[in-house]
N, C-alpha and C positions, 0 to 999 in steps of 0.2 A: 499400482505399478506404473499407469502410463504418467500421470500423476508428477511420479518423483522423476520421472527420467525427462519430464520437459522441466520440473524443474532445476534438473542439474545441468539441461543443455541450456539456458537461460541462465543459471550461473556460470555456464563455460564463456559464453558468448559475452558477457559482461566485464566477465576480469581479463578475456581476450584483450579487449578495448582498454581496459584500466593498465596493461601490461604495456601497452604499445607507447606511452610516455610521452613527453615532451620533446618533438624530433624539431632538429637546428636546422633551420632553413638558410640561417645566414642575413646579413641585411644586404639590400638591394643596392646598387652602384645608381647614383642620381642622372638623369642622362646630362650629356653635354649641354651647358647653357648655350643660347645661339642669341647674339645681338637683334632685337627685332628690327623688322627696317620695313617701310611701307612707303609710298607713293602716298601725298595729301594733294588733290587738286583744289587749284586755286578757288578762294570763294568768291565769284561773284556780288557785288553791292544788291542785284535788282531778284537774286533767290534768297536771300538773308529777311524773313521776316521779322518783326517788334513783336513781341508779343506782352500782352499786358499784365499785370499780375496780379489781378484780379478775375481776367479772361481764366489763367491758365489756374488758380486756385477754384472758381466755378467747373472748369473742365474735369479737374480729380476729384472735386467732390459729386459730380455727375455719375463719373466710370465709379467708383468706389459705391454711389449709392448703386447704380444698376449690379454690381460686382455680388453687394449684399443682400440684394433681393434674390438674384438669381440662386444665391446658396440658400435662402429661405425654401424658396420652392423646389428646389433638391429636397431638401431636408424635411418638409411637408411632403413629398413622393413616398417616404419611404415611414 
């Protein structure tokens, strides 16, 4: 008996949900676009570093290897 009565409330409660349909929400109004506008200060000659490209290809392949070990030993933790 208790049996069938859960589950017909388990069939109620499901075609509840099934009954309730595809409800129109509408599409959303985009906001106003707004012109960007920012303030660039002047670049100084004597803060503008060279950098070499070779320096700066050594540099990511440095961070990328620390990057990959780091996720090694994550993944050895667990």
């Amino acid at each position: 008996m208790r049996k069938s009565i859960r589950v017909s409330l388990l069939v109620i409660v499901l075609s509840v949900s099934a009954h309730a349909g595809d409800m129109q929400c509408g599409t959303p109004n985009p906001p106003p676009s707004q012109p960007a506008t920012f303030e660039q200060e002047p670049i100084q000659e004597s803060s503008v570093g060279i950098v070499n490209s070779d320096e700066a290809n050594e540099a990511a392949y440095t961070l990328t290897e620390a990057a990959l070990s780091l996720l090694a030993g994550v993944l050895a933790a667990f």
